[in-house]
DOVOPA-788501 format. One line per field, with one value per residue (C-alpha): residue number from 1; x, y, z; residue in one letter. Coordinates in Angstrom, 3 decimals, padded with zeros to 6 digits. Example, Ala and Ser with C-alpha at 12.3 -4.5 7.8 and 13.67 -1.06 7.14 Angstrom:
% residues 2
num <- (1 2)
px <- (012.300 013.670)
py <- (-004.500 -001.060)
pz <- (007.800 007.140)
residu <- (A S)
//
This chain:
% residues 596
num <- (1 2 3 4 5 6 7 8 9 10 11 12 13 14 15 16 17 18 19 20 21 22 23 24 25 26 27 28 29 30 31 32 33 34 35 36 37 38 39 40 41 42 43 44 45 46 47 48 49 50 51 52 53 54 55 56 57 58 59 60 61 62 63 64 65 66 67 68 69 70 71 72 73 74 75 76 77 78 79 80 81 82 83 84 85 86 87 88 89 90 91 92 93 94 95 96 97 98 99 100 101 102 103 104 105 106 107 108 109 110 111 112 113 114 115 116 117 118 119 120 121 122 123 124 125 126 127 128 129 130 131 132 133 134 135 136 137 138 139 140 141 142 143 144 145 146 147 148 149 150 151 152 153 154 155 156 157 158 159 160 161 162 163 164 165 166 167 168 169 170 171 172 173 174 175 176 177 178 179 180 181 182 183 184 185 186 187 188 189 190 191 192 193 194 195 196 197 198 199 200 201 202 203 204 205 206 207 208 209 210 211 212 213 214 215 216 217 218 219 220 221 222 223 224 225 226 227 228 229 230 231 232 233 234 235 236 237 238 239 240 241 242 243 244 245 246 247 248 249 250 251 252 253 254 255 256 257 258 259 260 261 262 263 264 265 266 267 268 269 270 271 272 273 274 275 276 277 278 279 280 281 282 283 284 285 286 287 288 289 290 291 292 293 294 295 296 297 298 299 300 301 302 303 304 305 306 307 308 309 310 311 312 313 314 315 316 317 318 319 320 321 322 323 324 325 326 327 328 329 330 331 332 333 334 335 336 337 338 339 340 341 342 343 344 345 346 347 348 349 350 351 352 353 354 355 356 357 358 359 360 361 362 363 364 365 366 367 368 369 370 371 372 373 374 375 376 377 378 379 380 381 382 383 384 385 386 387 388 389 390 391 392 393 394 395 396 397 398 399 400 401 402 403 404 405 406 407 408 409 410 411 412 413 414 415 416 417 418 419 420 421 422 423 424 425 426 427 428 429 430 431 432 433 434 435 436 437 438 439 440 441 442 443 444 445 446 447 448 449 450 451 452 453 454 455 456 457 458 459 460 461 462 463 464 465 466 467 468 469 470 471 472 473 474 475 476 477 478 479 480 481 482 483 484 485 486 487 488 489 490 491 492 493 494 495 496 497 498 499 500 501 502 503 504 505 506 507 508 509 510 511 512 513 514 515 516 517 518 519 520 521 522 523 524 525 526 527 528 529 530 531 532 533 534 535 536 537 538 539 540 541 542 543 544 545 546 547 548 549 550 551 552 553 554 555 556 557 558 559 560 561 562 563 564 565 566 567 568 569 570 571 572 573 574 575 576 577 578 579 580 581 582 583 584 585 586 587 588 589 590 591 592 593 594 595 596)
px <- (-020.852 -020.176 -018.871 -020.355 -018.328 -019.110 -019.819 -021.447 -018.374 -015.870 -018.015 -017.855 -013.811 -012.973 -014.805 -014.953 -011.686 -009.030 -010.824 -011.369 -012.607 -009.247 -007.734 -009.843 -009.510 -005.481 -004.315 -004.520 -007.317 -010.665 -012.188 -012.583 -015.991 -018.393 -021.001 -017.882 -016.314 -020.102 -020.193 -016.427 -017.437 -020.912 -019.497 -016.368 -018.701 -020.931 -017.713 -016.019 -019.191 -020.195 -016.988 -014.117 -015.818 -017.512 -013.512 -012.306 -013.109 -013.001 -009.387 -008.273 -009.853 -008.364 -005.396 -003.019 -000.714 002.615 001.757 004.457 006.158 002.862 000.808 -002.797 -004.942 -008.111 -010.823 -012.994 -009.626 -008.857 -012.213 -012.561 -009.444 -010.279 -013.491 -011.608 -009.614 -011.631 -013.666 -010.433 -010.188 -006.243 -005.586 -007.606 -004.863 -002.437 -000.732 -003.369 -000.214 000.217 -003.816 -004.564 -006.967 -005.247 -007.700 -006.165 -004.433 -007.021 -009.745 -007.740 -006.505 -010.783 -011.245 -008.021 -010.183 -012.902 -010.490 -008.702 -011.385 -013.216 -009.881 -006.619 -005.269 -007.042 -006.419 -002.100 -001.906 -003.029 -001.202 001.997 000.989 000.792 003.716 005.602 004.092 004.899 008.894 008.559 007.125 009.541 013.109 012.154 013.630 011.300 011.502 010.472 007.700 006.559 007.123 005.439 003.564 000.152 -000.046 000.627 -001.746 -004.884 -003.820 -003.276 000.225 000.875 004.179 006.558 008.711 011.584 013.777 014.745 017.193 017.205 020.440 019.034 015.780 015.315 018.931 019.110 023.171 023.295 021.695 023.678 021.986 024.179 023.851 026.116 026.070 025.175 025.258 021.676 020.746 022.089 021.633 020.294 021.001 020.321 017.011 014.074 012.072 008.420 007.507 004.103 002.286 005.800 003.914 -000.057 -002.326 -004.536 -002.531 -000.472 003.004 004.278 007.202 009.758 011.366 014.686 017.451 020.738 024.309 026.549 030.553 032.326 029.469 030.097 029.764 026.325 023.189 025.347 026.306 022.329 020.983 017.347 016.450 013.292 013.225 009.572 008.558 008.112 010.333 008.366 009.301 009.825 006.453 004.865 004.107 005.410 008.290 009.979 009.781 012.598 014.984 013.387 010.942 009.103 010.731 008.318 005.440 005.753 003.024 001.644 -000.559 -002.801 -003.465 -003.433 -004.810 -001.678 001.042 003.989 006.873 010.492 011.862 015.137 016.479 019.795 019.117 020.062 022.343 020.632 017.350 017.146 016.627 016.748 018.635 016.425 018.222 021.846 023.467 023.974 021.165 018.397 017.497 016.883 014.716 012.921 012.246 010.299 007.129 007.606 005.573 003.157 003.561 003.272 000.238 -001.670 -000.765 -002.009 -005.073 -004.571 -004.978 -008.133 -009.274 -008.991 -010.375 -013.470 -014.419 -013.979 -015.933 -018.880 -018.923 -018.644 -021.106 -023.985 -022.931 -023.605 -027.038 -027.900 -026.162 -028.961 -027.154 -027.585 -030.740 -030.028 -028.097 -029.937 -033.258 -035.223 -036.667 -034.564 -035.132 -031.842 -031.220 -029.082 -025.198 -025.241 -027.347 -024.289 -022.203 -018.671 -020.200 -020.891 -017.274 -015.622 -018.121 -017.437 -013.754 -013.144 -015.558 -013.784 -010.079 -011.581 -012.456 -009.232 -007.814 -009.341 -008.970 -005.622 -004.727 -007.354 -005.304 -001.965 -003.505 -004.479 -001.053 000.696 -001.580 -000.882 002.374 002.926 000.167 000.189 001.783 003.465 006.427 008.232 004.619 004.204 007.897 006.178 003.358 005.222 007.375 004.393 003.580 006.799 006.498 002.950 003.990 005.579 002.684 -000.069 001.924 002.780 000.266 -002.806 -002.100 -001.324 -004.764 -005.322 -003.922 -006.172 -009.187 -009.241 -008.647 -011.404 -013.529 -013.002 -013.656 -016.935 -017.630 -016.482 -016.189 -017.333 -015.098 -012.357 -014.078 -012.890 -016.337 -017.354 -014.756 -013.528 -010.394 -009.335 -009.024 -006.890 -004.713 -004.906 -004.259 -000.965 001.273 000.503 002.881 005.802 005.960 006.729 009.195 008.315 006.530 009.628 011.652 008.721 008.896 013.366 012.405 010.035 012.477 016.206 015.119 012.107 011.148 015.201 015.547 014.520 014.498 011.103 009.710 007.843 006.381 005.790 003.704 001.294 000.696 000.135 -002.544 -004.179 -003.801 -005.593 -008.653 -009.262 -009.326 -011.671 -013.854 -014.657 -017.319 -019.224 -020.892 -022.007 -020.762 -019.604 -017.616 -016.208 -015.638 -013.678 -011.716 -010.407 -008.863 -007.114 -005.246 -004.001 -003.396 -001.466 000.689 001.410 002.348 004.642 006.401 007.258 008.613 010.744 011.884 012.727 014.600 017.089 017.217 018.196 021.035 022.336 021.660 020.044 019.904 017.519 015.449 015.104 014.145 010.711 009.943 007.036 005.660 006.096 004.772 001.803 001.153 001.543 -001.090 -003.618 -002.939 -003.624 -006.363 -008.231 -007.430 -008.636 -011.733 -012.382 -012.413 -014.867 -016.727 -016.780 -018.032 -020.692 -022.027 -021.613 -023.966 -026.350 -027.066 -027.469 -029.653 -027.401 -027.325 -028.586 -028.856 -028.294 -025.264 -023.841 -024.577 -022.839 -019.841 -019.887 -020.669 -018.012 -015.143 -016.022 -015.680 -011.829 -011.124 -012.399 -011.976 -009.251 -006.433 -005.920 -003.991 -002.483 -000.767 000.223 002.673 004.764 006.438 007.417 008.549 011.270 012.170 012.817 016.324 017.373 016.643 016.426 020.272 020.779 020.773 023.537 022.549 022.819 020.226 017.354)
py <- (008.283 004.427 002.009 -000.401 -002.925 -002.994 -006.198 -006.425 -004.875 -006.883 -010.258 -009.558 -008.509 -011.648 -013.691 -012.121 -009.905 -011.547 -015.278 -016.549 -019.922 -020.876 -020.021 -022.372 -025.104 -024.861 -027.843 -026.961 -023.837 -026.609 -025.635 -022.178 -022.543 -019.712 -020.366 -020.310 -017.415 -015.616 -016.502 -015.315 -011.781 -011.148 -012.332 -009.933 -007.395 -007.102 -007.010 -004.214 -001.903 -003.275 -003.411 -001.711 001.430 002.399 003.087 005.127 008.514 008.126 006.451 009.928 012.221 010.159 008.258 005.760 007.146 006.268 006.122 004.827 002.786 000.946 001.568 002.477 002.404 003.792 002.757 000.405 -001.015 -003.715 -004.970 -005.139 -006.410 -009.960 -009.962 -010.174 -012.755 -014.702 -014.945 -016.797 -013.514 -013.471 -017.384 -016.957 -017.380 -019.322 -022.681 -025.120 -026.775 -024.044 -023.444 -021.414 -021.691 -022.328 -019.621 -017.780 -014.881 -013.202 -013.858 -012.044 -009.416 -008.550 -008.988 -006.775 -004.054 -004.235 -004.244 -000.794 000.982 000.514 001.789 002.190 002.754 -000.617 -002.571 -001.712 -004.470 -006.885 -005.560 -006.379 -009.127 -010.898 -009.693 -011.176 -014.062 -014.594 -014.235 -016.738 -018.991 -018.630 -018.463 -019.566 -023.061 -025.446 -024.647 -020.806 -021.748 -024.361 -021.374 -018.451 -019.248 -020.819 -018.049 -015.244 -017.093 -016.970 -013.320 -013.683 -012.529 -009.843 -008.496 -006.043 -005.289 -003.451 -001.849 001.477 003.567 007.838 007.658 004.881 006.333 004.282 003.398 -000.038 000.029 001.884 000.413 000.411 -001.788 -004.539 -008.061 -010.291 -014.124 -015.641 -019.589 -020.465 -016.417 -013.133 -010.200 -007.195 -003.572 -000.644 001.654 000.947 003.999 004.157 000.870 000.540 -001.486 -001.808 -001.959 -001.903 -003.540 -005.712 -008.924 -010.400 -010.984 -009.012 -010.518 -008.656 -008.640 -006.526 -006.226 -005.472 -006.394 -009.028 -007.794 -009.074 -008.614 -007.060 -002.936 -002.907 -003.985 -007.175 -007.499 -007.020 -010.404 -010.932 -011.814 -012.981 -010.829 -011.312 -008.806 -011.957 -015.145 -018.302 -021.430 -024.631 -025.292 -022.615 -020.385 -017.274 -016.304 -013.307 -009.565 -009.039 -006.221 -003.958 -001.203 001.526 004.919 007.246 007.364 009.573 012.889 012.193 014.049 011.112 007.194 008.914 005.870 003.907 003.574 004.509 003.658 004.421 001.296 000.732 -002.478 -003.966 -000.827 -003.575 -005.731 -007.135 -008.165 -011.685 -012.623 -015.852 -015.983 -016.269 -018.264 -017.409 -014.258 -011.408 -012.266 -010.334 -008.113 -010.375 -011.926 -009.268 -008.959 -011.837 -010.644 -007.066 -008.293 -009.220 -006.003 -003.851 -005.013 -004.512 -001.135 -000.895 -002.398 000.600 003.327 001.390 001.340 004.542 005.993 003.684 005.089 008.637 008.227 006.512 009.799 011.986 010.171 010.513 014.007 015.169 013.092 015.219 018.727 021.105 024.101 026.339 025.856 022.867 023.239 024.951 024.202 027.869 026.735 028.588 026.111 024.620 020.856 018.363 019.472 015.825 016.919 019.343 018.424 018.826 017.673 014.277 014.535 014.566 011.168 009.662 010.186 008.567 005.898 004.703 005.296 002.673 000.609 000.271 000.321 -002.689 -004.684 -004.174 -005.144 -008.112 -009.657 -009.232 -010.944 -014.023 -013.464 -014.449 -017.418 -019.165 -018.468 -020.244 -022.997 -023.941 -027.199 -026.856 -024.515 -023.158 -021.181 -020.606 -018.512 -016.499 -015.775 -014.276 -012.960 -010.423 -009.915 -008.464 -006.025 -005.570 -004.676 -001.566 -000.374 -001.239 000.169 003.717 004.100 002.708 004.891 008.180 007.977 006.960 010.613 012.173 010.358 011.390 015.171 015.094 013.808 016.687 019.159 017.543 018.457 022.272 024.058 021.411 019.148 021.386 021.231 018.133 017.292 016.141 013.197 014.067 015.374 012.411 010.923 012.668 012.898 009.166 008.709 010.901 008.300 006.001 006.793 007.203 003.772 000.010 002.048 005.304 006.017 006.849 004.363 002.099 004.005 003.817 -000.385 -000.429 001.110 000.115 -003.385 -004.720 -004.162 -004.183 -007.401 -009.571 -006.492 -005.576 -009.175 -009.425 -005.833 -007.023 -009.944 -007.991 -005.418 -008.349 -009.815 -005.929 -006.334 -009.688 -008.258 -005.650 -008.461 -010.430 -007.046 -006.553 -009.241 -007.397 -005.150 -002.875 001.040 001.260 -001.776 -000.841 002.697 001.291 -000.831 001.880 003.436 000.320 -000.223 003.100 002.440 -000.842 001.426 003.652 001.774 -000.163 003.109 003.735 000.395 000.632 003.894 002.261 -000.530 001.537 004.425 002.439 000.514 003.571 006.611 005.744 008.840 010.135 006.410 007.400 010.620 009.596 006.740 008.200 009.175 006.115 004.047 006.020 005.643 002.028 001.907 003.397 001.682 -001.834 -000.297 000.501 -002.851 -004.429 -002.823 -003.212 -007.145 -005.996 -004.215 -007.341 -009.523 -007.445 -007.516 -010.910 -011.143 -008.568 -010.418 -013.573 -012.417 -013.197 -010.858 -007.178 -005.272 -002.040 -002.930 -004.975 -001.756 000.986 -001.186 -000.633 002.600 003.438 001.506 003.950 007.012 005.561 005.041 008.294 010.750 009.189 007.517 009.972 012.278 009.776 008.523 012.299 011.290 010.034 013.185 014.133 010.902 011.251 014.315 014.995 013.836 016.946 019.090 017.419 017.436 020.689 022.728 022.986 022.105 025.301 026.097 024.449)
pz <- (003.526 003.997 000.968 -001.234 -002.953 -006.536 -006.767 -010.238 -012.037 -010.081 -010.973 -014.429 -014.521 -012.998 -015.403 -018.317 -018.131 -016.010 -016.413 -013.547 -015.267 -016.637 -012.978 -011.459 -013.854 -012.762 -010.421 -006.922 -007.614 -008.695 -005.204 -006.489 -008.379 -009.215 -006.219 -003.922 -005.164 -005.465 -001.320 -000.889 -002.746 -001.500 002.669 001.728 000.494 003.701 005.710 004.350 004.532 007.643 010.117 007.974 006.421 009.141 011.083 008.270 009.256 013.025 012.106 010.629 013.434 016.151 014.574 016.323 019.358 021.423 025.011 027.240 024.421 023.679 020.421 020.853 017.568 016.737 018.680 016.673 014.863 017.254 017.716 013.764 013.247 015.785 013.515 010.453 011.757 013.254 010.144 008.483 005.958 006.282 005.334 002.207 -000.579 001.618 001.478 003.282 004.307 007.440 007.693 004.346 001.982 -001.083 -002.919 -006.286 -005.415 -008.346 -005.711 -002.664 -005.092 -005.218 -001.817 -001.019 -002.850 -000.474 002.596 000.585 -000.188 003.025 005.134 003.536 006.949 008.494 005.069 005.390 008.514 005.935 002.950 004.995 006.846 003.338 002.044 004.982 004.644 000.995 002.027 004.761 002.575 -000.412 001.351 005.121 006.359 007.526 011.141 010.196 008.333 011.082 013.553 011.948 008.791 010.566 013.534 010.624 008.372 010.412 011.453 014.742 014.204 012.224 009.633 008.760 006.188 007.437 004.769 004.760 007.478 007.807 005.743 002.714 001.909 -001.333 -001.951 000.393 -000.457 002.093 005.472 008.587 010.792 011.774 012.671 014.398 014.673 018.257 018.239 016.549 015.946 015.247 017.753 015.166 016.062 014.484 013.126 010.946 009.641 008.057 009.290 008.660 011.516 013.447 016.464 017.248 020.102 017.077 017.691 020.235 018.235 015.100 012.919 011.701 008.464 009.086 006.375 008.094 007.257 008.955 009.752 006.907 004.346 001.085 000.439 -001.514 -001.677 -001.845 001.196 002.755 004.483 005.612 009.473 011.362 014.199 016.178 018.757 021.152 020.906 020.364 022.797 021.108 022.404 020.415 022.998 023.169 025.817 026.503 024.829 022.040 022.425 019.707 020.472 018.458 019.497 017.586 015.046 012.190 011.957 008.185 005.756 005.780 006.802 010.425 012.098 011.081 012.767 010.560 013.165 013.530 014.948 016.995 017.475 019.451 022.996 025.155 023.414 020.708 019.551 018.798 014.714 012.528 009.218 006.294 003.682 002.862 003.674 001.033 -000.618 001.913 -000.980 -003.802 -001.657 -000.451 -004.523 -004.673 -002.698 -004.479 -007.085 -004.275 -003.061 -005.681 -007.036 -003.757 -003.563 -007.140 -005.520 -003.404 -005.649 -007.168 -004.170 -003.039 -006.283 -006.185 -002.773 -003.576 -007.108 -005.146 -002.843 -005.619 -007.605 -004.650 -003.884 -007.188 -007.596 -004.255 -004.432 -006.297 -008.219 -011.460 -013.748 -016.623 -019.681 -022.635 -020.477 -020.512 -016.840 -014.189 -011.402 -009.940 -010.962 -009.229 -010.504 -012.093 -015.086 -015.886 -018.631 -016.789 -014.097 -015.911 -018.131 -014.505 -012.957 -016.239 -016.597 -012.693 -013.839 -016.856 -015.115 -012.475 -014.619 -016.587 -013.321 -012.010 -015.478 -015.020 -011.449 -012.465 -015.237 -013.197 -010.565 -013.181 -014.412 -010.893 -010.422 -013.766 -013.600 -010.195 -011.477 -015.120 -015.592 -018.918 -017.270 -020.318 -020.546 -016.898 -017.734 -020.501 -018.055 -015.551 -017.957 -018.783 -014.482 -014.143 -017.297 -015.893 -012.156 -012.355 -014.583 -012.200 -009.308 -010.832 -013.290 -010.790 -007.758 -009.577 -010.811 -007.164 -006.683 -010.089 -008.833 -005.120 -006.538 -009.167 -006.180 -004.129 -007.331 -007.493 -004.049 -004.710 -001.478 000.864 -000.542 001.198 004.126 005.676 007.609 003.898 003.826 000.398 001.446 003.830 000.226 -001.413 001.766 002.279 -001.332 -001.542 000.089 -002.832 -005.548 -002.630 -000.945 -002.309 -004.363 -005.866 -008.904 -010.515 -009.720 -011.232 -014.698 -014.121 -013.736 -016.656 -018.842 -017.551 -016.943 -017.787 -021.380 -022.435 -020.658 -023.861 -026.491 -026.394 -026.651 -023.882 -024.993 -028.690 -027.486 -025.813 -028.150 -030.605 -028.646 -028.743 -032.414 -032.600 -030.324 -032.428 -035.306 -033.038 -033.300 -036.559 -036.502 -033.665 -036.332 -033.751 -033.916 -030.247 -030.541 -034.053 -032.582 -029.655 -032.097 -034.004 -030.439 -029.492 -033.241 -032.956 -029.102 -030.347 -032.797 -030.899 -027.983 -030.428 -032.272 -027.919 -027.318 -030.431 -029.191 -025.825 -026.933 -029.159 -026.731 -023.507 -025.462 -027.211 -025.202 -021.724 -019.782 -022.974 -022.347 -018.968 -018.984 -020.861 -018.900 -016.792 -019.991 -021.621 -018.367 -018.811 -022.272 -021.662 -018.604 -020.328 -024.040 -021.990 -019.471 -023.013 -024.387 -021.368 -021.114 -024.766 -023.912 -021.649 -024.258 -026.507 -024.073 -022.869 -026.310 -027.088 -023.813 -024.462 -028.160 -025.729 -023.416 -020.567 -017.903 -016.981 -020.375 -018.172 -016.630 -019.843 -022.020 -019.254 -019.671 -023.474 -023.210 -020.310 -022.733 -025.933 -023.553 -022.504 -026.140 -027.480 -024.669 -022.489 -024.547 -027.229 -025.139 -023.436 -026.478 -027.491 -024.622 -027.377 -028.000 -024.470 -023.917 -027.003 -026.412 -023.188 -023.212 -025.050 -022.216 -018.247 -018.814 -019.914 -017.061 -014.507 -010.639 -009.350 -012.500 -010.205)
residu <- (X X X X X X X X X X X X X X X X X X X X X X X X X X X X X X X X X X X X X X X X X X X X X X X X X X X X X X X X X X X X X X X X X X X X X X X X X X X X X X X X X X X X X X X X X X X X X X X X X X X X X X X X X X X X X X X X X X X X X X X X X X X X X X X X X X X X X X X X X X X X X X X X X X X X X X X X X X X X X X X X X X X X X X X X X X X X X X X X X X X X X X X X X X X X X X X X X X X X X X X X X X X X X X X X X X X X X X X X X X X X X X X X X X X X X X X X X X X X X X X X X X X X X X X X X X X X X X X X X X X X X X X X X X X X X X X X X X X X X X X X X X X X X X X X X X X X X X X X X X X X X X X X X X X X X X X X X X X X X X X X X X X X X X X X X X X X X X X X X X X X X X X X X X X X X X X X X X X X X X X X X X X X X X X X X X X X X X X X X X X X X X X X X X X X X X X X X X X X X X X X X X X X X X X X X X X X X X X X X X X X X X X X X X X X X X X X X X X X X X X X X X X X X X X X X X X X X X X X X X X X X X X X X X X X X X X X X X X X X X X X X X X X X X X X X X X X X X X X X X X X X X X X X X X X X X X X X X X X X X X X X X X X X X X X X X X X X X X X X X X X X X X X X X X X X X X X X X X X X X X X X X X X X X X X X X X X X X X X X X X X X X X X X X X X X X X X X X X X)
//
């Protein structure tokens, strides 16, 4: 089974969800109209059925191999890869200063989708490709940029982000990997693990981004600087010269993304490998923080992504798999297993989840293009003020559903969706890595609760749940008993959400080891009190058009329909998380070690 970008539902999120319009209207984005971003989708849309779907499952049978210190990926990947770039798809939402686009990053955050849910393990070269980018082009000096930015850009080279050690796992404090000055560079020694990409045969240079510590640095993630390190040097003529001394030793064996190339990477075997200081040293990991929001928002993307592809699978198999006679029908002849009622619970709860899903990532995505746009900067502040109490929700909250998805996919399937001929499972496999990287899903939840809601006392927090407050008011005047229905979900979603955050601020002043140990549940309740209020926008709109006339009254009154199921079905035991989430404290702590 291929993949078909749903284009109608991602049209209507970016207009009438995320608001695409008021992007576009910001200085620097007026090229972005509504015929050009219709062409961007619908060209986006053919490619990822047509050249990036089509490598998924060979991808995972065949997967990428080490031969003789070179990586080979799966057949088809290369090919695909030149395709994508030499259709310009990488420059899209670049600075047009180095050969980008200058597109909203709302309209790459859709088109990311695509590129996800056609391959996850194709769509990671771009995932850190951009990422890369986005550091280079924050804290590079001008030569850097001049020397990497337009070659990355187009795609032609790729990027890595390399972070983590055997030793560090998530705690970067402690990274080994040294690097010591050498007139205009530092020689870099030590080893990378889970590099994703760290080396592949899709493009002729990849560019490292290596944290590692100079001698006298301080102890700490203090003492971490950020190098350049490029598999190939680049003359001062642009072309490359000679082969750097780094070199990918292994690739890890994985439960999923087979086809790519998850790399342990050594660097210095020789003497050194060449790298460039990025900005000042000691500060490598606060700059690697500036493209995490980047970063964790595509893998967000991820876990849409991922769940959008297994729901269309799921959603054909069960229009197609005939088994058991209807419900409460007296006829004994077996229907398609989409007439049954849990049959239809499960296709409607992945549906709605999506849905929420991709409001979300949506809005965050509107969020970091205002906030890097709007003129007036005291409100471009308050904008991203709300992306970074949004990240960590998209991340954790977006690819454990990821996770739920993928699984309810397979159910749907029943035995052959254990089989792996079927696909289903290379879903749930693929999707498992999800919550783990970019930071696990815990550590999110730890950063949404020890740092980003007690950062300003709950403001941030407060302000949102006031503008769910003042939807619902908006409501009212619908007069229409799905909308009013849906209403009533999101004020109690709104109240609840704010008895939480109340909870949160007190707790992680006065007691936060009992904050903490509901912060999953309260990073939960939060996802899914704005996915609801989110796609109740949705739901208002799409009734304000069906009374117009504008648009198909089908699709307009599924969307309606799909938002009342959330509200009724979905969210109310998400926000029994409440309880768990205050009362945990009393008992993670209570046990000794030796206890578990």
């Amino acid at each position: 089974m291929t993949y078909t970008a749903p284009l109608a539902d991602i049209k209507f999120t970016l207009r009438e969800v995320a608001g695409i319009g008021q992007v576009s209207s910001l200085p620097g984005y007026e090229h972005a109209t509504d015929d050009t971003v219709d062409a961007i989708l619908e060209e986006a849309a053919k490619f990822a059925r047509n050249a990036v779907a089509p490598l998924n499952r060979e991808g995972d049978k065949v997967g990428a191999r080490l031969e003789n210190g070179v990586v080979r990926t799966a057949p088809g990947f290369a090919a695909a890869y030149k395709e994508f770039v030499d259709a310009g798809w990488n420059s899209l939402p670049f600075d047009p200063e180095f050969g980008g686009q200058g597109m909203p990053w709302l309209l790459a955050t859709t088109v990311q989708e695509m590129w996800q849910a056609g391959s996850l393990s194709f769509g990671l070269v771009m995932l850190l490709t951009q990422g890369a980018i986005d550091a280079i082009s924050h804290h590079g000096s001008a030569e850097q940029k001049a020397t990497f930015l337009p070659k990355m850009i187009s795609g032609e080279w790729t990027g890595t982000m390399n972070l983590t050690e055997p030793q560090a796992g998530s705690d970067l404090g402690q990274i080994k990997s040294r690097a010591l000055k050498n007139g205009d560079h530092y020689l870099i020694k030590g080893q990378k693990i889970f590099i994703t990409y760290g080396e592949h045969d899709m493009a002729e240079n990849i560019v490292h981004l290596v944290l590692a510590r100079t001698p006298d640095a301080a102890p700490g993630v203090r003492g971490i600087s950020l190098f350049v390190v490029p598999k190939f040097l680049v003359n001062a003529n642009g072309k490359l010269g000679h082969r750097n001394d780094l070199r990918c030793v292994s690739l890890e064996h994985k439960l999923g993304i087979h086809a790519t190339p998850t790399c342990v990477m050594s660097y210095g075997d020789d003497g050194g490998a060449v790298g460039y200081l990025v900005g000042e040293e000691g500060r490598g990991l606060s700059y690697m923080f500036t493209m995490m929001n980047n970063a964790r928002l595509l893998v967000g993307i991820q876990g849409l992504a991922i769940a959008e592809r297994a729901y269309q699978q799921a959603a054909d198999f069960a229009r197609v798999r005939v088994q058991s006679k209807e419900d409460g029908s007296a006829d004994p002849k077996p229907v398609a297993i989409v007439k049954h009622a849990d049959v239809r619970r499960t296709l409607m709860t992945m549906r709605a989840k999506i849905e929420a899903m991709r409001a979300l990532g949506y809005y965050v995505a509107a969020g970091i293009d205002k906030a890097l746009k709007l003129p007036d900067r005291d409100t471009a502040r308050t904008v991203q003020d709300r992306v970074d109490l949004l990240i960590p929700i998209m991340k954790a909250w977006s690819t454990d559903l990821g996770n739920e998805i993928a699984s309810m996919g397979l159910q749907i399937h029943g035995g052959m969706g254990f089989i792996e001929e079927t696909g289903a499972a290379q879903h749930l496999r693929d999707a498992r890595i999800l919550p783990i990287y970019e930071g696990t899903n815990g550590i999110q939840a730890r950063d949404l609760v020890g740092r980003k809601v007690p950062k300003d006392d709950g403001e941030a927090m407060r302000r949102l749940i006031d503008e769910i407050r003042a939807l619902s008011n908006e409501m009212e005047k619908a007069q229409n008993e799905h909308i009013a229905a849906i209403r009533s979900g999101i004020i109690t979603a709104a109240d609840v959400l704010g008895n939480a955050t109340e909870w949160i601020v007190k707790s992680a002043k006065a007691d936060p080891q009992s904050a903490l140990a509901g912060s999953t549940p309260y990073l939960n309740l939060a996802g899914t009190a704005i996915g609801g209020w989110l796609l109740a926008k949705g739901a208002l709109a799409a009734h304000s058009k069906l009374l117009s006339g504008d648009g198909d009254p089908a699709f307009l009154e599924a969307k309606i329909i799909t938002a009342r199921f959330f509200v009724e079905v979905i969210l109310p035991p998400e926000l029994a998380r409440i309880g768990p989430l205050k009362d945990a404290g009393r008992t993670v702590f209570s046990l000794a070690e030796s206890q578990f």
